[in-house]
N, C-alpha and C positions, 0 to 999 in steps of 0.2 A: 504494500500500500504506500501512498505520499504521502509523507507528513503536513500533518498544519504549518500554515501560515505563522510566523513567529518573527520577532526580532533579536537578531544577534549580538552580545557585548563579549569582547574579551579584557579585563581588565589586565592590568600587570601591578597592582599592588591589593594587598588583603585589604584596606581604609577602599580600596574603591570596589572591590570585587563586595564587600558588606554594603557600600551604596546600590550598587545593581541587585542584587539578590534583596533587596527591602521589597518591594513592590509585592504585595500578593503573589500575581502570578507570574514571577519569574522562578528559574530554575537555575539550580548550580549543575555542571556538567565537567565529570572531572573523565574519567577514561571512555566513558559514554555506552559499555556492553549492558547497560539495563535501560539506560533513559533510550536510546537510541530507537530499540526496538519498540519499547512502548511509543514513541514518535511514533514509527511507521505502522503502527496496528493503530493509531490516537486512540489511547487510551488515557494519554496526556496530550491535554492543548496549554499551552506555556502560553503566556503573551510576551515572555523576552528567553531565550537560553544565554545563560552567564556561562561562557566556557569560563575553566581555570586554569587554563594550560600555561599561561604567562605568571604564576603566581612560584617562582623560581624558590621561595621564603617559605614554602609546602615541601619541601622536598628534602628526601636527606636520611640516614640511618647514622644515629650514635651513640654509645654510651656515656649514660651522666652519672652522677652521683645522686640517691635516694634524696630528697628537697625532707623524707622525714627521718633517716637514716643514713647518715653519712658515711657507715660504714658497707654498705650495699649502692648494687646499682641497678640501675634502670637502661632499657633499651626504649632513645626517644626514635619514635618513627616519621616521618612528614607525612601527613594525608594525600598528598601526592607525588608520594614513592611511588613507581610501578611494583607489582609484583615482583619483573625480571630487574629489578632494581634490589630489592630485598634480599633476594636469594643471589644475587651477585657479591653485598656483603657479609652473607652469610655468618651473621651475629652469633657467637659461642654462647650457649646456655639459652636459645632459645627455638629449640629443638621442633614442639610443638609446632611453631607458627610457622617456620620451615616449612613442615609439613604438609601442611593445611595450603600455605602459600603455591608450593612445588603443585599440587592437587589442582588447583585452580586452571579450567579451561583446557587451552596449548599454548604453544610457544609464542604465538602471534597476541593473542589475549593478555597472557601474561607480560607482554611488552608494554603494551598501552592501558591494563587494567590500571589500577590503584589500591593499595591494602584501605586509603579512607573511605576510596566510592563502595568498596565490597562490602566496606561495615556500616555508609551510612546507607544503601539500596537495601539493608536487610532483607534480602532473598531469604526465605526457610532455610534454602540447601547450600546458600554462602557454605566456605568451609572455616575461610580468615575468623569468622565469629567463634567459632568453638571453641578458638586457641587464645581467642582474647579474652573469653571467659574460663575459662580455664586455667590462667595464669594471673588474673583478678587483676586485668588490665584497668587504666582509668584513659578516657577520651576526652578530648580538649577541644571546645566549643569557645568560638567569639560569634558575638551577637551587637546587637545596639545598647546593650544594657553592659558590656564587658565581658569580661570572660570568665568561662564556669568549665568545673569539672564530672562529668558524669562516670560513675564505673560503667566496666564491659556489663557487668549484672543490671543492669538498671537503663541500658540505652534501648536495644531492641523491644519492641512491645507487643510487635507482631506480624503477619505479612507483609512486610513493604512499610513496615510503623516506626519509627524511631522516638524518643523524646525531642530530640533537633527540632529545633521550630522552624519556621519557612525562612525566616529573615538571619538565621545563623548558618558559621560554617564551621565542620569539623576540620583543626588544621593539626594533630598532633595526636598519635598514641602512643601511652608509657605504658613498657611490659614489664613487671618487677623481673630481674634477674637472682638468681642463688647460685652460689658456686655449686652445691651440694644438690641443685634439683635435678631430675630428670624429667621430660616430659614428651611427648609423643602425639601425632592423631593417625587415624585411619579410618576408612570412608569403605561402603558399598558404591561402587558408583553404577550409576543409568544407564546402561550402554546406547542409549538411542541419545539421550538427552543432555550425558554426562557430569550431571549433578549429582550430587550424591544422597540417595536415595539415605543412608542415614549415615551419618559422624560423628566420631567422637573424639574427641582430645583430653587428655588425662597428664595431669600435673602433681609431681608431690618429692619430699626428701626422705633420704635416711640417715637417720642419726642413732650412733651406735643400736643396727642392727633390727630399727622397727621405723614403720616408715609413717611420716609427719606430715599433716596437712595436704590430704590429698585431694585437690579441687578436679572434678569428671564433666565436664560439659557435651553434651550433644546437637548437633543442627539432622536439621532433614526431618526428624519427629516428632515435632510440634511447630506452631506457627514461630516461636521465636527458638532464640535456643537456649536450652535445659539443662540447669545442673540437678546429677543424676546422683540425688542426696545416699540413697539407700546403698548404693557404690560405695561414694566415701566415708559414710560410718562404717560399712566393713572392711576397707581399707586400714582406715585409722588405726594405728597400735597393732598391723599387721605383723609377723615376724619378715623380715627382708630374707631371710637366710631358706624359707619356705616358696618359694616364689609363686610354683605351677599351685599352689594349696592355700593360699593367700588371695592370689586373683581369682582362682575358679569358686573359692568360696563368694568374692566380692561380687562377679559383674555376672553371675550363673541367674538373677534374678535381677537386671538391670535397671527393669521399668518402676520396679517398685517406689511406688510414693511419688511418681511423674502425676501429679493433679490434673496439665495442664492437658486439650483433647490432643489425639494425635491423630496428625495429617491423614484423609483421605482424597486422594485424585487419580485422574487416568491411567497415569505414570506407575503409583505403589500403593497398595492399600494399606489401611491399618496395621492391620494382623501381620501381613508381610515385617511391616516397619516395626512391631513389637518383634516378631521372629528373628530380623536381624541386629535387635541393638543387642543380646546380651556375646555374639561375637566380636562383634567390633569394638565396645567396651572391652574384651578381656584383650587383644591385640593391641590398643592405645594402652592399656595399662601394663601388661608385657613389659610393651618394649620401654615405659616411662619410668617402672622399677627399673629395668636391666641398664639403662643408662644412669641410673642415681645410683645403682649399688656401684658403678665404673665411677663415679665421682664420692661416693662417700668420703668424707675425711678430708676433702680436698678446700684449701682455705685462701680465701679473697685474696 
């Protein structure tokens, strides 16, 4: 189909890309694989598209120091990193997002994607969400009122939902780092569609020999994505040294205590999508232990 009628701005600074995106209906447009199509089916009519391709101050992968924690760090991401940008600097300790990242599309997608547009278009079967929730990301929004922090927990809300209000942009995500974590995702994926029918990312340490805070996030299974509590309580105070009898015990019943409905559409039903999360949970958690137990002891 042709898309609507629209007007085009490209700003090249955040103060002016926040004056364009004010207007009701304008739209921010960062790697453009989800607005684009919605264009050509109009399922969105914009009355301006704000690309942000000029906003060079979105961009970037680095390590800073914890702003609560100075003995810890943070990986700051720019909202308009590529993908094949991310995975080029190939950040240590955070394995997960890797993941989840590498997962994303092909190599052309991956070029021009963004790790900000995949978390603010919150697609269900995004993969980037599972690993930002799962590593108990925080997202960084400027608006006309200043700037605020939301966590990965608390940004998606539901199909294509975000908290992001119209007149705000996501320009920065902090991923806590631990020398000590290990963390991991792994996906079913679509073969027609190549989303991933369900995913999970699983995050956690070990310290002498039992493993500590382990945060399990899933996409594809609900409208938003799910941390998959009834996982990390049996996780929690696991023995590390048990590994196959540890995880099979935790994610053998993964759905449990999931409230929220789970996805039905043409693509995977229900039932399917319950059948396949308590594998893929035990494979994200696998291999998130087997990496933390190769880092135990290992100090900043």
């Amino acid at each position: 189909m042709i898309p609507p009628q629209f007007d085009y701005e490209r700003p090249t600074s955040l103060d002016a890309a926040l004056d364009a995106v004010a207007p009701p209906d304008a739209v921010p447009l960062a790697g453009g694989h989800d607005l684009i199509p919605m264009l050509k089916a109009r399922s969105v009519s914009p009355g301006t598209v704000v690309d942000l391709g000029g906003l060079d101050e979105l961009r970037g992968v680095e390590r800073v120091a914890d702003e609560g924690d100075t003995t810890t760090e943070q990986l700051s991401v720019g909202a308009l990193t590529t993908d094949a940008d991310l995975l080029d600097a190939a950040p240590t300790g955070a394995d997960a997002l890797l993941d989840a990242t590498r997962a994303v599309g092909d190599a052309q997608i991956r070029n021009r994607g963004t790790v900000g547009g995949n978390l603010a278009a919150a697609h269900p079967a995004s993969d980037i969400p599972a690993a930002t929730l799962a590593a108990d990301a925080t997202l960084h929004l400027v608006g006309p009122d200043g700037d605020r922090e939301v966590s990965a927990e608390g940004f998606a809300t539901g199909d294509h939902e975000t908290v992001r209000a119209s007149d705000e942009l996501l320009t920065r995500i902090s991923v806590p780092l631990a020398p000590d974590a290990g963390s991991a995702y792994a996906r079913k994926t679509h073969p027609s569609t190549g989303y991933a029918a369900v995913g999970v990312a699983a995050r956690l340490r070990v310290v002498d020999g039992v493993v500590i805070g382990p945060r399990v996030a899933a996409v594809g299974l609900c409208d938003a994505p799910t941390r998959l509590a009834a996982v990390e309580d049996r996780l929690a105070g696991a023995d590390a040294g048990a590994p196959v009898e540890a995880v099979e015990s935790a994610t053998t019943r993964a759905g449990d205590g999931v409230d929220a409905p789970v996805r039905e559409d043409h693509i995977v039903s229900a039932d399917q999508r319950r059948a396949l999360l308590p594998k893929y949970a035990e494979q994200a958690v696998s291999e998130a232990l087997a990496r933390a137990v190769g880092r135990e002891g290992v100090v900043a």
